[in-house]
C-alpha positions in Angstrom: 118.4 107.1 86.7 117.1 110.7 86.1 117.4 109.8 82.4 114.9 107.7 81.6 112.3 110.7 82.2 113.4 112.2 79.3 113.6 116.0 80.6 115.6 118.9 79.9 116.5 121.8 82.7 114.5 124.5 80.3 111.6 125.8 80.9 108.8 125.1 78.6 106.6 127.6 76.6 103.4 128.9 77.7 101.4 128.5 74.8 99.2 131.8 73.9 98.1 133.4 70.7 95.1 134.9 68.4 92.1 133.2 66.4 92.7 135.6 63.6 96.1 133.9 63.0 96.9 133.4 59.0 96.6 129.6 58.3 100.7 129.4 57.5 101.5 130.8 60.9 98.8 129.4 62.9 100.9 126.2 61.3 104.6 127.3 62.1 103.9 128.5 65.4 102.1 124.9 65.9 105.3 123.1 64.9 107.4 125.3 66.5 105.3 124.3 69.8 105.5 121.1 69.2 109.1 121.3 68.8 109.2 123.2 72.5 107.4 120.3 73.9 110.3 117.6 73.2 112.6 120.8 75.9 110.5 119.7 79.2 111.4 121.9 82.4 113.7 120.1 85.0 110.5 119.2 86.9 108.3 117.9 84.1 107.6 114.5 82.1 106.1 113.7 79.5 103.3 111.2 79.2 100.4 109.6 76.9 98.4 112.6 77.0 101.2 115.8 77.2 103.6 117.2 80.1 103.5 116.9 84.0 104.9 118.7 86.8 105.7 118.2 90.1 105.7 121.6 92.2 106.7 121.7 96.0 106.9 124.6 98.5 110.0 122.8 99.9 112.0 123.8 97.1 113.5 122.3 93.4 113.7 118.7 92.7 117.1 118.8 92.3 117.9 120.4 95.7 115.6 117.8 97.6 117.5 114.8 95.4 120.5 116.0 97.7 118.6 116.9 100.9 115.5 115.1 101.5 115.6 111.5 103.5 113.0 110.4 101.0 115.6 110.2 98.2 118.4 108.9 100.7 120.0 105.0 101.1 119.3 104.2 104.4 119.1 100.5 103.9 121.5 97.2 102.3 119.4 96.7 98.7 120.3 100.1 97.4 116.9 101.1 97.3 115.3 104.4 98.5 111.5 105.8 98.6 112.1 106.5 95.5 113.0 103.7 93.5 109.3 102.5 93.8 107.9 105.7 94.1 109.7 107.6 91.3 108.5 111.0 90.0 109.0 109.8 86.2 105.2 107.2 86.9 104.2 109.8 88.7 105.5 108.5 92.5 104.5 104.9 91.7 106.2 102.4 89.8 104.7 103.3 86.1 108.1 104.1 85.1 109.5 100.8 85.7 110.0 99.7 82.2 111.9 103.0 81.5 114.7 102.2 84.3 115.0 98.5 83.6 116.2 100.2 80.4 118.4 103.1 81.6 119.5 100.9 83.9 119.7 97.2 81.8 118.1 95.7 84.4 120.5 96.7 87.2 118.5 98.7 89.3 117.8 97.8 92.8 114.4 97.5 92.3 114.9 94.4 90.4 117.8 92.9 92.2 115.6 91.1 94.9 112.5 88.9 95.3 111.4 89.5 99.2 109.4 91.8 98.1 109.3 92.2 94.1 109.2 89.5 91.3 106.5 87.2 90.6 107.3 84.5 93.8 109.7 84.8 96.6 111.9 81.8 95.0 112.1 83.8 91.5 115.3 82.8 89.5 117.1 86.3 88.9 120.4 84.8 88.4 120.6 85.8 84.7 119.6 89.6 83.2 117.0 87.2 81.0 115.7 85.1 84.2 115.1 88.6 86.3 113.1 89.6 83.5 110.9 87.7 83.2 110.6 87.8 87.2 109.6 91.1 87.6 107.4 91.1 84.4 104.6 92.4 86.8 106.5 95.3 88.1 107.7 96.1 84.2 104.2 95.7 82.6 102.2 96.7 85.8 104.4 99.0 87.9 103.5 96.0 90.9 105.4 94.7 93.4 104.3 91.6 95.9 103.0 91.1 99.4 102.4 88.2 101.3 98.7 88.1 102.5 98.3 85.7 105.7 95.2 83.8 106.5 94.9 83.6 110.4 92.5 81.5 112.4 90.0 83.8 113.2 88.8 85.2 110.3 85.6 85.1 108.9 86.4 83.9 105.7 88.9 80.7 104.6 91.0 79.9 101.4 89.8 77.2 99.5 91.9 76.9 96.6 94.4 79.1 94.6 94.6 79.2 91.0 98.3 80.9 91.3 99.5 81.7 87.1 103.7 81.5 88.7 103.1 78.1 90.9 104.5 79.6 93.6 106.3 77.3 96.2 105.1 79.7 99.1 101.4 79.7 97.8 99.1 77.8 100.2 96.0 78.6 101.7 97.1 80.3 104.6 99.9 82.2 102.4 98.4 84.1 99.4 100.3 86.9 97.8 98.9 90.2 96.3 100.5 92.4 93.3 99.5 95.6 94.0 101.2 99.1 93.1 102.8 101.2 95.4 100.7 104.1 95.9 101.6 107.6 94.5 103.1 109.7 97.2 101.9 112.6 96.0 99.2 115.3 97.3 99.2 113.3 100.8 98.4 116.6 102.8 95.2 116.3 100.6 93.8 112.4 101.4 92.8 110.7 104.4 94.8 107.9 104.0 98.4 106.4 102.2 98.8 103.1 101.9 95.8 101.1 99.1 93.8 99.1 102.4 94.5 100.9 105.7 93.1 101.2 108.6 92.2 104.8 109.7 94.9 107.0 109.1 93.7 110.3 111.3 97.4 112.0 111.7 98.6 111.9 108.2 102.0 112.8 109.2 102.7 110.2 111.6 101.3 107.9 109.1 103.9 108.7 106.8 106.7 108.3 109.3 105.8 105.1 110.3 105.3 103.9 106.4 109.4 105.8 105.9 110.2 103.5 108.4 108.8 100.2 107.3 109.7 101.2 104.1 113.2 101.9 104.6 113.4 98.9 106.8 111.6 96.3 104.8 112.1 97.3 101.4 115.8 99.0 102.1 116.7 95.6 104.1 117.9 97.2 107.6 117.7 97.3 111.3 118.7 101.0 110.8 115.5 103.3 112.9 115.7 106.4 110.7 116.3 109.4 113.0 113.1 112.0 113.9 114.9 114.4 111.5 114.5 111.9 108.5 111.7 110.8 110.1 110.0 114.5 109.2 112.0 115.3 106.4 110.8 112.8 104.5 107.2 113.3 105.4 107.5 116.9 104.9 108.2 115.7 101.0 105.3 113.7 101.1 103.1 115.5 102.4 103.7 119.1 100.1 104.5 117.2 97.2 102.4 118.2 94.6 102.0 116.2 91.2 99.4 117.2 88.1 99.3 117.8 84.9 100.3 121.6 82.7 99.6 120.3 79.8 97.9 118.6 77.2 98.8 117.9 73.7 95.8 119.2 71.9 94.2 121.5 74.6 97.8 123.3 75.7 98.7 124.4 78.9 96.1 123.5 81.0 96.2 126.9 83.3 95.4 129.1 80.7 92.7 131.1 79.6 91.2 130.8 83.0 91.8 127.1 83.3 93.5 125.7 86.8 95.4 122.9 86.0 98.9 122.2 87.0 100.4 121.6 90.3 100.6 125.0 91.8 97.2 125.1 92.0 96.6 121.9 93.2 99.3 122.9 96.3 96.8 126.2 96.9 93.3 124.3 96.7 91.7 124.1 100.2 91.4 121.2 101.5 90.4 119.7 104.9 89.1 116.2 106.1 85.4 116.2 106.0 85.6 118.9 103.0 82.7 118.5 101.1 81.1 116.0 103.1 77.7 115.8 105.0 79.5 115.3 108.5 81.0 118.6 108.1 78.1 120.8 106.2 76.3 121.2 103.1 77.7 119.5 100.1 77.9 120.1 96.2 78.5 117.1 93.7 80.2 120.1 91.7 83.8 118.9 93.0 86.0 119.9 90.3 85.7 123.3 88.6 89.2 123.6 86.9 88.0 123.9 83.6 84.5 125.9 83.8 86.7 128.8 82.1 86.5 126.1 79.0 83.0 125.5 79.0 81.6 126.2 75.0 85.4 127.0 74.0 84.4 125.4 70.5 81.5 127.8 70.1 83.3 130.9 71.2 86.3 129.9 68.7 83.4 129.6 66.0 81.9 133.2 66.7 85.3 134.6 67.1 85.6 134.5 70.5 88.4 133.1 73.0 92.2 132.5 72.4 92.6 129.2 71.2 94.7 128.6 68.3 92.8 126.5 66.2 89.5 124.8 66.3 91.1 121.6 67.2 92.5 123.2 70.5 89.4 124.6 70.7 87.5 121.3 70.4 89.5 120.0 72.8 89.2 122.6 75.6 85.4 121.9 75.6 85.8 118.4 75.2 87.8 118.6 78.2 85.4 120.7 79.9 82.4 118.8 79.6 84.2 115.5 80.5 84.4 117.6 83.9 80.7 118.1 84.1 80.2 114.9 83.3 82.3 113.2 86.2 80.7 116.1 88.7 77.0 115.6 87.5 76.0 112.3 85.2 74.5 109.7 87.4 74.5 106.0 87.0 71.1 103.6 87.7 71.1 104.3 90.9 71.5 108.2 91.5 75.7 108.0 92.2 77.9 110.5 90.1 82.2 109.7 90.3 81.8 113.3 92.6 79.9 111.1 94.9 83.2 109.1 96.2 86.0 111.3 94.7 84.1 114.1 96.7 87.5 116.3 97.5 87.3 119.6 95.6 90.0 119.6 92.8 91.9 116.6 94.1 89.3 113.6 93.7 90.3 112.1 96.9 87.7 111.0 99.4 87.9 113.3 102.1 86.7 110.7 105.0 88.0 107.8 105.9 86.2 105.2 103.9 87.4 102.7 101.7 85.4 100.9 98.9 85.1 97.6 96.6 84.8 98.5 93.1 84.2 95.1 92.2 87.8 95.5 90.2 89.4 92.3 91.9 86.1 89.9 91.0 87.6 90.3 87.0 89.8 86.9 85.8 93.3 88.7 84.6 95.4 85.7 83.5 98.5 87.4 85.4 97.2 87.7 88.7 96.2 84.7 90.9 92.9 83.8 91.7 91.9 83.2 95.2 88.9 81.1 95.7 86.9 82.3 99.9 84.2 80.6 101.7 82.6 82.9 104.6 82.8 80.2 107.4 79.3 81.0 108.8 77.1 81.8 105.6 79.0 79.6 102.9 79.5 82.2 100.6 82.0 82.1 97.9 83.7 84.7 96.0 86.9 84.3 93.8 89.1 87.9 94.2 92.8 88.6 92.7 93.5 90.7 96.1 91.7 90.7 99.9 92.2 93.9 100.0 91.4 95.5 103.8 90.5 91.9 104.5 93.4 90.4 104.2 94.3 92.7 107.9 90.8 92.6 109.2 89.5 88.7 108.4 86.3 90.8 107.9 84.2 89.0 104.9 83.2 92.9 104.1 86.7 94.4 104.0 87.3 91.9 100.7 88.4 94.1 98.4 87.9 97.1 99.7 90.7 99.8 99.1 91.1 103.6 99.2 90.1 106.3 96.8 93.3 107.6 95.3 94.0 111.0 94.3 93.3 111.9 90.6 95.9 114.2 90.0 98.5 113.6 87.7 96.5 110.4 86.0 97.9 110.3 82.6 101.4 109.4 84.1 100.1 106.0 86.7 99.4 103.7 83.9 98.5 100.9 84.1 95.7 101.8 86.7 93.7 100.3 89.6 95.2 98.7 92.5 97.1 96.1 90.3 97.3 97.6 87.4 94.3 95.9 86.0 93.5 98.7 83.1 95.6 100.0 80.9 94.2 103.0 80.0 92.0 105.5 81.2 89.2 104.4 78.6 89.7 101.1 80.2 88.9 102.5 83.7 85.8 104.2 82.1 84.9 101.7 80.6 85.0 99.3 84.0 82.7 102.0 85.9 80.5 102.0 83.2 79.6 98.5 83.4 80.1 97.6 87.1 78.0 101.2 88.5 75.5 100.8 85.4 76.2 104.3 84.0 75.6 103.5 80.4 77.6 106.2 79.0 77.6 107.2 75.5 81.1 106.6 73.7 81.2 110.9 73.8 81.0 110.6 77.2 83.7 108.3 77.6 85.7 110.2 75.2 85.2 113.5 77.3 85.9 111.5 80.3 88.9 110.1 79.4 90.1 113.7 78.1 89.0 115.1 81.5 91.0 112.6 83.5 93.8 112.7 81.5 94.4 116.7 82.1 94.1 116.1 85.8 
């Protein structure tokens, strides 16, 4: 399956070089990068916007492949951690369409519908029937969960308006596409699963989600031992994901710049970092890129060591998209720094989870569930319950966790359910629902921000 990421065990080139290059070599030594990029390192992958890495103090990829519980099969489907959490969509399932094709449908993700496909009754029986099943987890990168309605909730389920016509769809039975989340950077969130409840010891958190995992989606009985139990949390939790490099801008820890995930694996972090219930706070949360700041002028006055003016352009571009997400506020005074408040990571460094307003939008693949709060009458229509579909609380609806930034440019689709398909698309949904009114620079040196994270 290590195919379909399309690397090569060779390292890849550090790109460097002069502004007073002649136009021909400033040209050939272009190509000849270009050429370089297509040889990715045996822990990279390539994506929309350039190359990412995955870096872990643990050791290679290829050595924890052999070692580590969280690439082991400890169940009956043939699945491990892995298989949904796979390094190639950065650890989600992004990459799903890629193995369906390395794999022609075989792999074990796709061979079962207890958790996967579009309804528990699914007809995979042919490779053309399994298909069109799992369309959500090949377009989407989703899988399915059943969301029960108890008595004592605050809120009911009047009607469904379910695209697959489900045979297990009632009012007290709802299911939610959501994808898995990356597990990636965990030492640096407060939480792992998309609508938990308070996650304060992250690694027992992860054992227990190894075990249901391995149990639930691996089909077993089988307890994985305290050695797994840790090995595979140790994986999790110093498993660093992010991107070196970008197609325009080059590697993205250069020149003073500190992308990639080696840095990432050395930024501070700490729960309550940057927050008010630890001491004073700064909406300045990322600073990768202040090295780039007025790249573009310095190249034009001779200055700096880009190659050209369009990396140049694009260094600053990237750059002030950074001061925009740290700084620009919307109507009312918020800045993205304000909820993706961890320094260099974009997590939320507090337990708090929030509604975006993400699963009030009509998508024609996901189902729409129609609630009535029981004491006030209220009605809301919502593709997922989010953290109310544990709680019953009316609130929790659609509330989730704020998931790390790193590594972006490899997790489309994005949002819980794979709702946008871009990165411009995510811009473009804070813009409207937070009121930012962003200029279409802005969203352009937004989107090139995010997509060097």
């Amino acid at each position: 399956m290590r195919s379909v990421i399309f690397r090569l065990a060779i390292s890849s080139v550090m790109l460097s070089g002069c502004i007073d290059n002649a136009p021909d070599e400033v040209g050939q030594t272009q190509q000849a990068e270009r050429e370089d990029h297509d040889h990715l390192g045996a822990q990279q992958v390539r994506n929309r916007a350039g190359i990412a890495e995955e870096y872990s103090p643990l050791g290679t990829l290829a050595e924890l492949e052999t070692t580590n519980a969280f690439f082991k099969n400890l169940g009956t489907s043939g699945r491990t951690c892995e298989s949904c959490h796979g390094f190639a969509g950065g650890w989600t399932a992004s990459a799903a369409r890629e193995v369906w094709e390395d794999t022609n449908g075989t792999a074990p993700v796709f061979m079962f519908t207890f958790d996967n496909g579009k309804c528990p009754s699914s007809d995979i029986s042919t490779r053309r029937k399994r298909k069109d099943a799992m369309a959500l987890t090949l377009e989407r990168g989703s899988t399915r969960g059943a969301q029960k309605i108890q008595p004592g909730f605050e809120f009911e389920v009047t009607a469904v308006d379910d695209p697959y016509n489900c045979a297990e769809t009632s009012l007290t039975n709802v299911f939610g596409y959501r994808k898995p989340n990356p597990l990636t950077g965990v030492s640096k969130k407060t939480s792992v699963t998309w609508a938990p409840a308070a996650q304060p010891d992250m690694r027992a958190a992860v054992k227990a989600v190894f075990v249901g995992g391995t149990q639930l989606h691996g089909q077993t009985t089988y307890v994985p031992t305290d050695a797994e139990q840790n090995q595979a949390a140790d994986f999790m939790l110093f498993n660093f994901f992010a991107q070196v490099e970008d197609d325009e801008a080059g590697r993205l820890d250069a020149d003073g710049a500190r992308g990639g995930p080696v840095n990432l694996a050395n930024q501070e972090w700490f729960v309550g970092i940057n927050h008010a219930s630890t001491g004073p706070t700064t909406r300045k949360v990322f600073d990768l890129y202040d090295a780039w700041i007025g790249a573009d002028a310095d190249f034009d006055h001779g200055r700096g060591h880009c190659h050209d003016r369009g990396e140049a352009k694009r260094r600053a571009l990237i750059a002030e998209g950074q001061e925009i997400f740290n700084f620009r506020e919307n109507a009312n005074g918020g800045t993205c720094s304000g909820c993706h408040n961890s320094p260099n990571v974009g997590t939320r460094s507090v337990y708090q989870l929030f509604d975006i307003g993400i699963v009030d939008k009509f998508d024609a693949e996901l189902p729409r569930i129609h609630i009535r709060n029981k004491t006030t009458n209220a009605e809301r229509v919502v593709t997922n319950l989010g953290r109310g579909a544990s709680t019953g609380l009316w609130s929790d609806v659609g509330k989730m966790a704020v998931p790390i930034l790193r590594g972006l440019a490899s997790r489309a689709p994005y949002f819980d359910s794979g709702q946008a398909k871009t990165l411009m698309d995510v811009v473009n949904h804070y813009d409207q629902h937070f009121n930012f009114a962003f200029t279409d620079h802005e969203k352009e040196a937004l989107v090139a921000f995010l997509s060097s994270l």
